[in-house]
C-alpha positions in Angstrom: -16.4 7.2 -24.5 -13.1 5.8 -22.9 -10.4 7.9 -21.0 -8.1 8.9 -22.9 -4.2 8.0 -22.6 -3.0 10.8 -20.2 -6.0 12.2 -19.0 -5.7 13.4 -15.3 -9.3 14.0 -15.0 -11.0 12.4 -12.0 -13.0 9.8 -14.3 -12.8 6.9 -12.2 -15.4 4.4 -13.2 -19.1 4.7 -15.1 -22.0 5.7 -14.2 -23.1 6.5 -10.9 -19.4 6.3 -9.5 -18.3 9.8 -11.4 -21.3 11.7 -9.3 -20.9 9.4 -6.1 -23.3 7.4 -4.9 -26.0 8.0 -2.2 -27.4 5.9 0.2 -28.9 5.8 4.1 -28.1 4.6 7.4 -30.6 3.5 9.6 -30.8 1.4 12.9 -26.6 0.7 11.8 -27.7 -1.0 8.6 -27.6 1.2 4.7 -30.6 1.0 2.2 -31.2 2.5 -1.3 -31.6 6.4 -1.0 -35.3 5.5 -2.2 -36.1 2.5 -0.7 -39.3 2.9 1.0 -38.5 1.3 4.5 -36.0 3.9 5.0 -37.7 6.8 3.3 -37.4 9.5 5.5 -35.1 7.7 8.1 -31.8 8.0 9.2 -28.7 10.1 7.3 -28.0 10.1 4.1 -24.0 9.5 2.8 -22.3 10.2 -0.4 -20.2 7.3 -1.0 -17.9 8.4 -4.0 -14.1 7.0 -5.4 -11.0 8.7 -6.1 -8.0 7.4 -7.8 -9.5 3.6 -6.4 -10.0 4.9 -3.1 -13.9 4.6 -1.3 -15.1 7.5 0.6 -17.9 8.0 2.5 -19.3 11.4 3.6 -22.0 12.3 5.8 -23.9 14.8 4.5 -26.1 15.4 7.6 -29.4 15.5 6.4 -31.7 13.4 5.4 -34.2 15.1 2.8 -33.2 13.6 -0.9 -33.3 16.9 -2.4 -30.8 18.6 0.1 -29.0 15.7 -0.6 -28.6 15.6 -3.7 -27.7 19.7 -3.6 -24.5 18.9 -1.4 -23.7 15.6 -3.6 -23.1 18.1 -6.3 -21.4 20.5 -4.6 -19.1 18.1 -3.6 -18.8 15.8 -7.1 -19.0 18.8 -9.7 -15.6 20.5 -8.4 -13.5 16.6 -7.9 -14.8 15.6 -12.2 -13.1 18.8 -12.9 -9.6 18.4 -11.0 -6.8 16.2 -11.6 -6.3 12.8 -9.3 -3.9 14.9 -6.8 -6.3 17.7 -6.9 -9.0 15.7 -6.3 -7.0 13.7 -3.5 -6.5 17.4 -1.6 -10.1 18.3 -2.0 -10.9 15.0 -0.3 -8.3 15.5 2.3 -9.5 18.9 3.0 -13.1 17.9 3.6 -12.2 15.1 5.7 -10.4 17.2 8.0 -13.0 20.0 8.0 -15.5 17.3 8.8 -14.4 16.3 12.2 -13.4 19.7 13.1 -17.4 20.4 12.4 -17.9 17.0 14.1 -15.6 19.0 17.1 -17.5 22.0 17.1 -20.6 20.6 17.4 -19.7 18.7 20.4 -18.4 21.4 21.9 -21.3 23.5 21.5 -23.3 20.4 23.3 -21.1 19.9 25.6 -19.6 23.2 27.2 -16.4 23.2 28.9 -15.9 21.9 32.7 -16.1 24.6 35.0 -13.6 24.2 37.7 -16.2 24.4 40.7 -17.7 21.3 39.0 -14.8 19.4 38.3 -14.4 17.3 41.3 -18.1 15.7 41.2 -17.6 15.3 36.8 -13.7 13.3 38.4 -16.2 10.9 40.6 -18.5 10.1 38.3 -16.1 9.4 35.1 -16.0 5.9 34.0 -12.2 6.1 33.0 -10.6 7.1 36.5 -9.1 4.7 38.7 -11.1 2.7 41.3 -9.7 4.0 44.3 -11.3 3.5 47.5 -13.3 5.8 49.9 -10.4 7.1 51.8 -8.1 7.7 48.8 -11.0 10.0 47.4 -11.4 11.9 50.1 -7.9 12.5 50.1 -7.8 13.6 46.7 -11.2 15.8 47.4 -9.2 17.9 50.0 -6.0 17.8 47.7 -8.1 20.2 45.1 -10.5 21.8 47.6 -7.1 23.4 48.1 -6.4 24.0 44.9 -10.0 25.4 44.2 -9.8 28.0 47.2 -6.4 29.4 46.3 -7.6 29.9 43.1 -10.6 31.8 44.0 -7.7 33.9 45.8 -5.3 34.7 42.9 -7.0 34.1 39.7 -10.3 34.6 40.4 -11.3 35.1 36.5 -10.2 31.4 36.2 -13.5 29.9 35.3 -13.5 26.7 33.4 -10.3 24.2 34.0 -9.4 24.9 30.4 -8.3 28.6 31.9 -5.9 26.8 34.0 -2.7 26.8 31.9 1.3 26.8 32.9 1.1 29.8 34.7 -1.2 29.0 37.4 0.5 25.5 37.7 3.7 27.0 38.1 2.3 29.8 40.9 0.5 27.3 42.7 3.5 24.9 43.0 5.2 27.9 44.3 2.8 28.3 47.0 2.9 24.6 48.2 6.9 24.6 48.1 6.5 27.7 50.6 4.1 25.8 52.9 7.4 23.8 53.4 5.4 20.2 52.8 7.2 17.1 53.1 8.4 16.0 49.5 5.9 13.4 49.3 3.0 15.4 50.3 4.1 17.8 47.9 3.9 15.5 44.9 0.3 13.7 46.0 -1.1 17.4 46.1 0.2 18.1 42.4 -0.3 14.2 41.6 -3.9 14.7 42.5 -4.6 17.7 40.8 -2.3 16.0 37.4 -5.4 12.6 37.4 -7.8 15.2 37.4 -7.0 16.7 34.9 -6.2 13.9 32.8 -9.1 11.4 33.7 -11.3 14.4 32.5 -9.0 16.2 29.7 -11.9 15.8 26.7 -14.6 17.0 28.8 -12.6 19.8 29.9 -11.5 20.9 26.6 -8.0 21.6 27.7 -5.1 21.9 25.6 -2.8 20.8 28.7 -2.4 18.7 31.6 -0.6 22.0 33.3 -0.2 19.6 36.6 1.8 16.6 34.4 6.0 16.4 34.4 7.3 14.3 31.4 10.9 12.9 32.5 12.5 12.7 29.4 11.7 16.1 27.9 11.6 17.9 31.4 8.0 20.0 30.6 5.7 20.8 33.6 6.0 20.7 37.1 8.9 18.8 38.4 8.3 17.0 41.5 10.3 16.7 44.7 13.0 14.1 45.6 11.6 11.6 48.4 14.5 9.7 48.6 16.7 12.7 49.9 15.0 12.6 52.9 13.6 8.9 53.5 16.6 8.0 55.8 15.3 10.8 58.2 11.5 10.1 57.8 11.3 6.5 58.5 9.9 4.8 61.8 12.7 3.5 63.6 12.0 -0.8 64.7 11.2 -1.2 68.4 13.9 -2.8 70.9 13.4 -6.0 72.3 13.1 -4.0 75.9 10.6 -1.4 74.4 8.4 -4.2 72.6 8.4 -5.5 76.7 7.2 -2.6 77.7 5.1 -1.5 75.1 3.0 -5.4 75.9 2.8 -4.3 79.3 0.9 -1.3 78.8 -1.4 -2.8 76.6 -4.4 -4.6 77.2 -7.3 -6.5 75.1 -7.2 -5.9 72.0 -4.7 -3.9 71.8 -2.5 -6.0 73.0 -3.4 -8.8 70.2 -2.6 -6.0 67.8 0.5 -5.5 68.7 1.3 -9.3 68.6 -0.4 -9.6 65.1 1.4 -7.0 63.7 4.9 -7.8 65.2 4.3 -11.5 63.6 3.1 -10.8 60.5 5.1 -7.6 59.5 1.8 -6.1 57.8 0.6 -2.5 58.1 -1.5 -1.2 60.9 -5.0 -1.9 58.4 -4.5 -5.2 57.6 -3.4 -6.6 61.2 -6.2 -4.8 62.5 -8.8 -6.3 60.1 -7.3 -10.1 60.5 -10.2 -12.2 59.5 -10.5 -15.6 61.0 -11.2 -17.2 57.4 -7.7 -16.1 56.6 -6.0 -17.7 59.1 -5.1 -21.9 58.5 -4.1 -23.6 61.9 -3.9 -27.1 60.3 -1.1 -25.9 57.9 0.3 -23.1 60.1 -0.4 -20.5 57.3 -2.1 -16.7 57.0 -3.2 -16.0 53.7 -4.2 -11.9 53.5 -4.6 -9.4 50.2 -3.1 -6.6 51.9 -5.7 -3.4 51.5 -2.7 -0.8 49.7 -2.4 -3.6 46.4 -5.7 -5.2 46.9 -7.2 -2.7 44.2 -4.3 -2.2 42.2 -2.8 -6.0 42.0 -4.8 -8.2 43.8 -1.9 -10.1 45.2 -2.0 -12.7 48.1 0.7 -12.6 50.6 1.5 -15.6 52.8 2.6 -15.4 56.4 3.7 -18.4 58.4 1.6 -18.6 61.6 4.3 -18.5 64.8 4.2 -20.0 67.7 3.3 -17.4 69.7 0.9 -15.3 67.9 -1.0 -19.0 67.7 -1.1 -18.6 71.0 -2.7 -15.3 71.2 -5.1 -16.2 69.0 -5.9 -19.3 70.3 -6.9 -17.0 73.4 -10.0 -15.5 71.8 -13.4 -16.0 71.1 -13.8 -17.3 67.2 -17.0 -15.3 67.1 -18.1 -12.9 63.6 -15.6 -12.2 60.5 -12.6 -10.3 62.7 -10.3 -11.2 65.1 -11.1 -8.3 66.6 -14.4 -6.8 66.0 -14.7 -3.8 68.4 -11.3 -2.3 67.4 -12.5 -3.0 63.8 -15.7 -1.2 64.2 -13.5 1.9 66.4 -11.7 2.1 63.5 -14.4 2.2 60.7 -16.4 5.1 62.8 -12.9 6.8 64.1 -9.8 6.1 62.1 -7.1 8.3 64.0 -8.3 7.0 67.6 -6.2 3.9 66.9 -3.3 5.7 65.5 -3.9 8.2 68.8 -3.9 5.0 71.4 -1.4 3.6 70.0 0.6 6.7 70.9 -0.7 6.5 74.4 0.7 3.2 74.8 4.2 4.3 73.6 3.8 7.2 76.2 3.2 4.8 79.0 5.5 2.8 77.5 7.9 5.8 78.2 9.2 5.6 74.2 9.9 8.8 73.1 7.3 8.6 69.9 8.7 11.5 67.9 12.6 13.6 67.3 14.5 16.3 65.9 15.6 16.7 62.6 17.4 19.3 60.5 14.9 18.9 57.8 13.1 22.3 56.6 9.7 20.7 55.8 9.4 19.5 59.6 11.7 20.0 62.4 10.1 17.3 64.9 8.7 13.9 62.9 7.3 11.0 64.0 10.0 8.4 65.2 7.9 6.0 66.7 4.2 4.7 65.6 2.0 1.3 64.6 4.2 1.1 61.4 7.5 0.2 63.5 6.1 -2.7 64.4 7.0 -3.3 60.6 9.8 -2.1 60.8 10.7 -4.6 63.8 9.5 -7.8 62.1 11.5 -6.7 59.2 14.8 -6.2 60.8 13.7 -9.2 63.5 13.1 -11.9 61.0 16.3 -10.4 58.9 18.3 -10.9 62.1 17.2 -14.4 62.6 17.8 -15.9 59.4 15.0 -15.8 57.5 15.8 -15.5 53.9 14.7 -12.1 52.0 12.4 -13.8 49.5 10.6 -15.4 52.0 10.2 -12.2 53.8 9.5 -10.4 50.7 6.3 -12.6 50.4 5.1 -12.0 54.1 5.3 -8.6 53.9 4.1 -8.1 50.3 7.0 -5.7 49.2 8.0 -5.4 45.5 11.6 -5.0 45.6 14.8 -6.2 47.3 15.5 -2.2 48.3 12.3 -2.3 50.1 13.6 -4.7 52.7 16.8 -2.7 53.1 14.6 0.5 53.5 12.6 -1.5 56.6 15.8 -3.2 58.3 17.8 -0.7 60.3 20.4 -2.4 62.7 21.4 0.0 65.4 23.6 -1.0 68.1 20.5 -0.6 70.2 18.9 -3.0 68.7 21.5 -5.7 68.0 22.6 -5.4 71.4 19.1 -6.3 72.5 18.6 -9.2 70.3 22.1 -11.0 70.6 21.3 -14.0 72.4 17.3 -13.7 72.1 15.3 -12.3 70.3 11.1 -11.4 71.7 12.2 -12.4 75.1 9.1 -11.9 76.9 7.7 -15.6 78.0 4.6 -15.0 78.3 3.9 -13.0 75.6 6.4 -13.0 72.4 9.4 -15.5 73.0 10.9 -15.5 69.1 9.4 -14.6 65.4 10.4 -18.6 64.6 10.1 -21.7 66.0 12.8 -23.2 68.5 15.0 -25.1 66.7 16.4 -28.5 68.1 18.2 -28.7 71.1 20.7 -31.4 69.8 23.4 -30.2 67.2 22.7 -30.5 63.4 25.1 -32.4 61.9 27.5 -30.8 59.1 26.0 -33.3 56.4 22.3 -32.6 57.2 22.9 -28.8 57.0 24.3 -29.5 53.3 21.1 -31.6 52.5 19.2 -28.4 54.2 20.9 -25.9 52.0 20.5 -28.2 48.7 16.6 -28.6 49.4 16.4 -24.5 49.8 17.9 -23.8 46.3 16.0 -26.6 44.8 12.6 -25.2 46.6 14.0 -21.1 45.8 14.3 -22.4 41.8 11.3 -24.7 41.7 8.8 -22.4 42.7 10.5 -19.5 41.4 10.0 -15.9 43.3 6.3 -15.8 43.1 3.6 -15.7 46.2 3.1 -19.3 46.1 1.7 -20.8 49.5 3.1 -24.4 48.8 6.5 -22.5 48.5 5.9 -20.7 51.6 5.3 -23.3 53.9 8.6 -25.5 52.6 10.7 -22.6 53.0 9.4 -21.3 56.1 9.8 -25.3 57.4 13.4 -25.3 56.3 15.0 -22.2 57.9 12.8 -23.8 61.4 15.0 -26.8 60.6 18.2 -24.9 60.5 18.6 -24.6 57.0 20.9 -21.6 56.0 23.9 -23.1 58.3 27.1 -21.1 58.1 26.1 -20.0 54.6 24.4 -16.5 53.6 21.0 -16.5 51.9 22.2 -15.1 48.8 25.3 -17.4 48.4 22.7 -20.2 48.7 20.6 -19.0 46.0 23.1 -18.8 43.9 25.0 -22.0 44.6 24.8 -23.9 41.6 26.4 -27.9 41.3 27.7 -29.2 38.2 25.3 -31.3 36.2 27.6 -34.8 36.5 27.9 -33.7 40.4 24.3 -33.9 40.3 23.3 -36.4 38.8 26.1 -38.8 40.9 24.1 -37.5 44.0 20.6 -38.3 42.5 22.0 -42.0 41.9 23.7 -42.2 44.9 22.6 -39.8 47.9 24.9 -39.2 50.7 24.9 -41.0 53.8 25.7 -40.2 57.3 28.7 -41.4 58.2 28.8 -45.2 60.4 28.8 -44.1 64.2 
């Protein structure tokens, strides 16, 4: 008999497909509910269609009879309701399904207890790969957090108990330890990966450590710009870098020439490898260690004359330039930073100073990241063009560069005339340039094959790019113009083109 015109009933097809249809899964493949290879295996589903949709319910069992029991439970209810009826009922069950689905998991899988947090944070598959000295950083960040719970909500079990309030009263207590903005935000930035890297496992209903920009919820986090100016190591005179080689001996003293020549941080000049150094084309090739996990990308550093010197001085023995200090640093990390300080002190350089700030009074001035500071503001000073310095030191951004050069009248003072003066040690961050004067039209020709080399090879890494720019400026390219305004020069196309066909000539003597 045939629907009638009208009916709302939930007759959708014959047969089978008014009462649903059941079947099994097994080994990810479905069989006939009595199909003997199956019998007894797997679940069985009710697959079932309203208004010419196709469901398919688990009915988690997989005995026929108990099967069939829930198959009309579900079927006898939807033949009596209309289409919209029926769609609810299906709606309804779906939802109810994965909140059983939910509940079952749960009931597996308790909630995360904070005390076993950290150790659940190591072992996830979904947190980032930092390395060893990252994680112990972030292990101390919420031992912290653990103990001062333990203090003042000591009924806080699971991490699921930690909500807004307890975010909010431990933020409190950090801003009253008077921490330096940044080491405030790592602290709550810590605890914030935590608790996202293991949110399902923890059952929250919050990140209570997260601070959304836009709609301003959770913990906002400290300003580190308001107080960079004050914060950052100052560059190193040309006098002090004098003394400073003086006082230093062995591998220290290569150190400090590594690091004052290649602008990198105190890490990756102390772990130079001999593989990533090319005397033929004058070229260091390094993945600094901070983006080495994160991006992966190369910097390239032109080798000058007189760290080629240096390291033409030692033994090519092992992977490091310098081994010992290397292994030093793997057992004892802060020695270096700590004998570095020595030097200063013998050095008689003042290593630290006064500030108004309240999150620390006396901060460091001087230490083995002003030697970044000074290449920086050295190369800057000499002429060498910001992208170019962008890629030896492996910043991101033009207001990086800014943030390392600081000209005081110290230091230009120093450098007017010369810059590393001392001859047998560091005599200038680039090579000498001619003796005889350049003439006007060659500097031109200088400037044009710049902006032709800049727009080539764009403003990536590229080592082929590296080594022509880093040749021109030795040339004297740059002249009386400024690096940008060279950039930027552009000739009209006909102007071009007339040059191309006919290049200039120096003038008839």
């Amino acid at each position: 008999m045939g629907r009638k015109k009208g009916d709302d009933s939930m007759n959708v097809g014959r047969g089978r497909n008014r009462k649903g249809t059941l079947y099994r899964r097994w080994k990810g493949k479905k069989f006939d509910i009595n199909d003997p290879i199956a019998l007894g295996k797997g679940g069985i589903y009710l697959r079932y269609m309203v208004s010419g949709k196709t469901f398919d319910e688990a009915l988690k069992t997989n005995d026929i009879t108990e099967a069939k029991k829930k198959q009309l439970a579900i079927m006898r209810p939807m033949e009596l309701a209309s289409k919209k009826e029926a769609l609810l009922q299906v709606e309804v069950r779906l939802k109810q399904a994965v909140e059983d689905d939910k509940d079952e998991w749960k009931a597996r899988n308790p909630p995360l207890k904070l005390v076993e947090a950290w150790e659940a944070y190591v072992s996830a598959q979904n947190r980032p790969r930092s390395g060893p000295s990252t994680l112990s950083r972030y292990a101390s960040h919420y031992t912290q957090f653990i103990d001062w719970m333990s203090l003042n909500f000591s009924r806080a079990i699971y991490m699921k108990d930690v909500g807004t309030r307890e975010a909010d009263a431990y933020a409190d207590y950090l801003g009253s330890l008077k921490l330096s903005p940044s080491t405030y935000n790592q602290k709550l930035n810590a605890l914030s990966l935590v608790w996202a890297v293991l949110a399902e496992k923890a059952q929250a209903q919050e990140n209570p450590f997260s601070w959304d920009k836009k709609t301003r919820k959770g913990i906002h986090r400290q300003s580190v710009k308001a107080e960079a100016h004050q914060r950052r190591k100052r560059p190193l005179t040309v006098e002090e870098l004098d003394e400073v080689l003086k006082h230093a001996n062995g591998d220290y003293k290569t150190l400090i020439i590594v690091l004052v020549c290649t602008g990198q941080r105190l890490v990756d000049g102390l772990k130079l490898e001999w593989k990533s150094i090319d005397f033929e084309k004058r070229l260091i090739k390094l993945i600094p260690k901070k983006t080495s996990k994160r991006t992966g990308t190369a910097v390239y550093i032109p080798l000058f004359p007189q760290l080629e010197v240096e390291l033409n001085k030692r033994k090519r023995v092992g992977r490091y330039v310098m081994p010992k200090l290397v292994e030093r640093y793997d057992h004892d990390g802060p020695y270096v930073s700590k004998h570095m300080k020595k030097i200063f002190k013998d050095a008689k350089i003042e290593t630290s100073k006064n500030t108004d700030l309240e999150t620390g009074r006396v901060i460091t001035d001087v230490g083995a990241h002003s030697f970044r500071h000074t290449f920086v503001t050295l190369a800057r000073f000499s002429g060498i063009p910001d992208p170019l310095i962008t890629q030896i030191t492996g910043h991101s951004s033009q207001e990086m560069v800014d943030h390392y050069t600081q000209f005081s009248d110290e230091m230009v003072s120093s450098i007017a005339g010369r810059l590393l003066s001392s001859p047998k040690d560091v005599k200038t961050l680039v090579n000498k340039k001619t003796e005889e004067p350049i003439p006007a039209w060659a500097k031109e020709k200088l400037n044009e094959a710049y902006a032709i080399a800049d727009k080539h090879f764009g403003r990536g890494g590229d080592e082929s790019k590296t080594a022509l720019l880093s040749l021109l400026v030795e040339l004297g390219a740059y002249g009386s113009l400024p690096p940008k305004k060279i950039i930027s020069k552009k000739l009209p196309a006909k102007k071009k083109q007339a040059r191309k066909m006919s290049p200039k000539r120096p003038p008839a003597e």
